[in-house]
ROVO-814558 format. One record per residue (C-alpha): residue number from 1; y negated, x, z. Coordinates in nm, 3 decimals. Layout:
+-----+---------+---------+---------+
|   i |       y |       x |       z |
+-----+---------+---------+---------+
| NUM |       Y |       X |       Z |
...
+-----+---------+---------+---------+
END
This chain:
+-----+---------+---------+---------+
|   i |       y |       x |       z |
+-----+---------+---------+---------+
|   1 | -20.002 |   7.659 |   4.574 |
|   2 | -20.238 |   7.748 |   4.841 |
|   3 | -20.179 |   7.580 |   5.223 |
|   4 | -20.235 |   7.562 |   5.581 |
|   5 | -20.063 |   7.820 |   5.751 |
|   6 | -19.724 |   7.654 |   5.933 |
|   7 | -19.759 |   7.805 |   6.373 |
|   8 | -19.552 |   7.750 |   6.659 |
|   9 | -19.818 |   7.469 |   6.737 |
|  10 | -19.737 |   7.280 |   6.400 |
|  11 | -19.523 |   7.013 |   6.367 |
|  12 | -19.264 |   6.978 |   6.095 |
|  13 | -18.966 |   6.712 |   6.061 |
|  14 | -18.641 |   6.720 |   5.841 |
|  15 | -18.566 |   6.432 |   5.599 |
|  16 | -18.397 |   6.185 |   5.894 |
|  17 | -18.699 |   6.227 |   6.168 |
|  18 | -18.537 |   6.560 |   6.331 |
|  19 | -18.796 |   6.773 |   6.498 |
|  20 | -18.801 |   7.103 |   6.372 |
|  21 | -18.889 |   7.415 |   6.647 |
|  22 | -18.978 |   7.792 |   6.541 |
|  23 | -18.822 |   8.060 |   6.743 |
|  24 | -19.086 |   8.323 |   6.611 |
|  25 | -19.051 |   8.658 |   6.578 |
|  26 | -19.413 |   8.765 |   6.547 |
|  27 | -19.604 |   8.860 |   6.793 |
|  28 | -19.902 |   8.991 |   6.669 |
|  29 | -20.007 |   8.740 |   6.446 |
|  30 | -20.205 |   8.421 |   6.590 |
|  31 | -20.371 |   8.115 |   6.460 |
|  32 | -20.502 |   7.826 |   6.661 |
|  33 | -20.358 |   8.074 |   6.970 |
|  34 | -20.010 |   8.040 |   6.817 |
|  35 | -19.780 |   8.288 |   6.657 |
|  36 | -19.755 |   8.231 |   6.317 |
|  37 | -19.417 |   8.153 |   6.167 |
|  38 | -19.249 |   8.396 |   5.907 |
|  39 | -18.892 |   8.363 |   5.691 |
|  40 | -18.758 |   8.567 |   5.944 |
|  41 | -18.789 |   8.316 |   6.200 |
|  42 | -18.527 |   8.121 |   6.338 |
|  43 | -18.608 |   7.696 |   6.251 |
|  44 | -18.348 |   7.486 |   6.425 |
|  45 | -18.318 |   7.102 |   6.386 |
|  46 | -18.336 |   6.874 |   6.692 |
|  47 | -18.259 |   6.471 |   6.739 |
|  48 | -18.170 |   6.419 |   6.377 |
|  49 | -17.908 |   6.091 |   6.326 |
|  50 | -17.833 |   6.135 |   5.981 |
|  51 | -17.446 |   5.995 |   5.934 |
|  52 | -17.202 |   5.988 |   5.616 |
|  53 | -16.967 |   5.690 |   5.575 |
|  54 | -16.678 |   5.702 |   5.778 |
|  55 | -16.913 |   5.712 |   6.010 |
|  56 | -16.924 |   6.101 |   6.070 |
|  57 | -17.222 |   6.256 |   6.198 |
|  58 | -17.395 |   6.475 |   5.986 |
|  59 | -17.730 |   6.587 |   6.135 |
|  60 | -17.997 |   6.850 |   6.016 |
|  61 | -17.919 |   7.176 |   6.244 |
|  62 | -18.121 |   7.426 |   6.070 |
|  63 | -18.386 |   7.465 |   5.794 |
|  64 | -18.400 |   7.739 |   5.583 |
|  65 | -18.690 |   7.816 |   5.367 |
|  66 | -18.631 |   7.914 |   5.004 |
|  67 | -19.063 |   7.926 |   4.866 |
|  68 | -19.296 |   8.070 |   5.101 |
|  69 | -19.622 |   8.201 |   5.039 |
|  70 | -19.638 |   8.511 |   4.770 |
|  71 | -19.958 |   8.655 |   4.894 |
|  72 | -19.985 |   8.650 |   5.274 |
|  73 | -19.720 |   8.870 |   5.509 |
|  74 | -19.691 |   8.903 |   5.828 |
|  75 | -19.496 |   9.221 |   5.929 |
|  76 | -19.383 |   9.220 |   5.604 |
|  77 | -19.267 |   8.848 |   5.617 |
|  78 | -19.394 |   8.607 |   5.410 |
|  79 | -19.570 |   8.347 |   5.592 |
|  80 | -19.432 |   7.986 |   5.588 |
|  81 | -19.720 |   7.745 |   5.469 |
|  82 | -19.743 |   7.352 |   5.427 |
|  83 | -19.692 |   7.351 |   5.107 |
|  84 | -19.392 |   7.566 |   5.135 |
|  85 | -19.047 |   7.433 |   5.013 |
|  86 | -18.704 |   7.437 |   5.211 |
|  87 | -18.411 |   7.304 |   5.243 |
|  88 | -18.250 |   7.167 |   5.608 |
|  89 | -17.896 |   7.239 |   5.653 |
|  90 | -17.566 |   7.039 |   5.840 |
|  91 | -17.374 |   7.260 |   6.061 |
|  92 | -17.144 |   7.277 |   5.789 |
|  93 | -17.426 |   7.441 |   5.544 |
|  94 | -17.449 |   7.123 |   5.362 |
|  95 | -17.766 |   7.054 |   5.236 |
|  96 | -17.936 |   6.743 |   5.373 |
|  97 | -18.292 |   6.765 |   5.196 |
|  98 | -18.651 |   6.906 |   5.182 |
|  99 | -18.817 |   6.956 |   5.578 |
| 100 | -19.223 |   6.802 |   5.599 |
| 101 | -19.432 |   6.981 |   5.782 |
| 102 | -19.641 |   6.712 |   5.871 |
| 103 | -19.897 |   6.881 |   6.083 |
| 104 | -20.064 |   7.302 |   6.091 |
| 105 | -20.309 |   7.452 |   6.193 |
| 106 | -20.690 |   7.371 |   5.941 |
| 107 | -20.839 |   7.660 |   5.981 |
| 108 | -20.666 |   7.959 |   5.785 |
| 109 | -20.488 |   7.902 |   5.444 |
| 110 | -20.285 |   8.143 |   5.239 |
| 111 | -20.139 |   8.131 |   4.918 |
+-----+---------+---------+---------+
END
């Protein structure tokens, strides 16, 4: 399904209100002046307060993104685009649910 293309710029959140930050690895590909983020970048998880009874604290640390777009690379990395689908991760590689991006860039859209 065809979407905005996800940048450093863009915001994204997991399930519990963590903000989610790209540590890119291109640096050749811009949009909106931003690099463009990849599956090989690096998405870690920060301020998420999700807790399991007990209480023990269980926050999203990481997202990992398992659909991104089929027709659009970017060094030979598939570009990650709002529409994409992931799944954040507890530092125990628990899954904790689907990230939002909730905001990217209008102006290019890939499939």
């Amino acid at each position: 399904m065809p979407g905005p293309v996800f940048h450093l710029g863009g915001t994204a959140i997991c399930p519990h209100g963590g903000q989610v930050s790209v540590i890119p690895t291109n640096t050749r590909v811009f949009a909106g002046g931003q690099p463009v983020a990849t599956m090989a970048d690096t998405y870690l998880v920060a301020g998420c307060a999700f807790t399991v009874p007990g209480p023990k604290p269980q926050p999203c640390v990481k997202v990992q993104w398992l659909v991104p777009a089929t027709r659009v690379f970017v060094n030979g990395q598939p570009v990650i685009i709002q529409t994409s689908t992931g799944l954040c991760l507890s530092a125990e590689q628990i899954p904790q649910g689907p990230p939002t991006i909730v905001a990217a860039q209008p102006r290019v859209i890939a499939t």
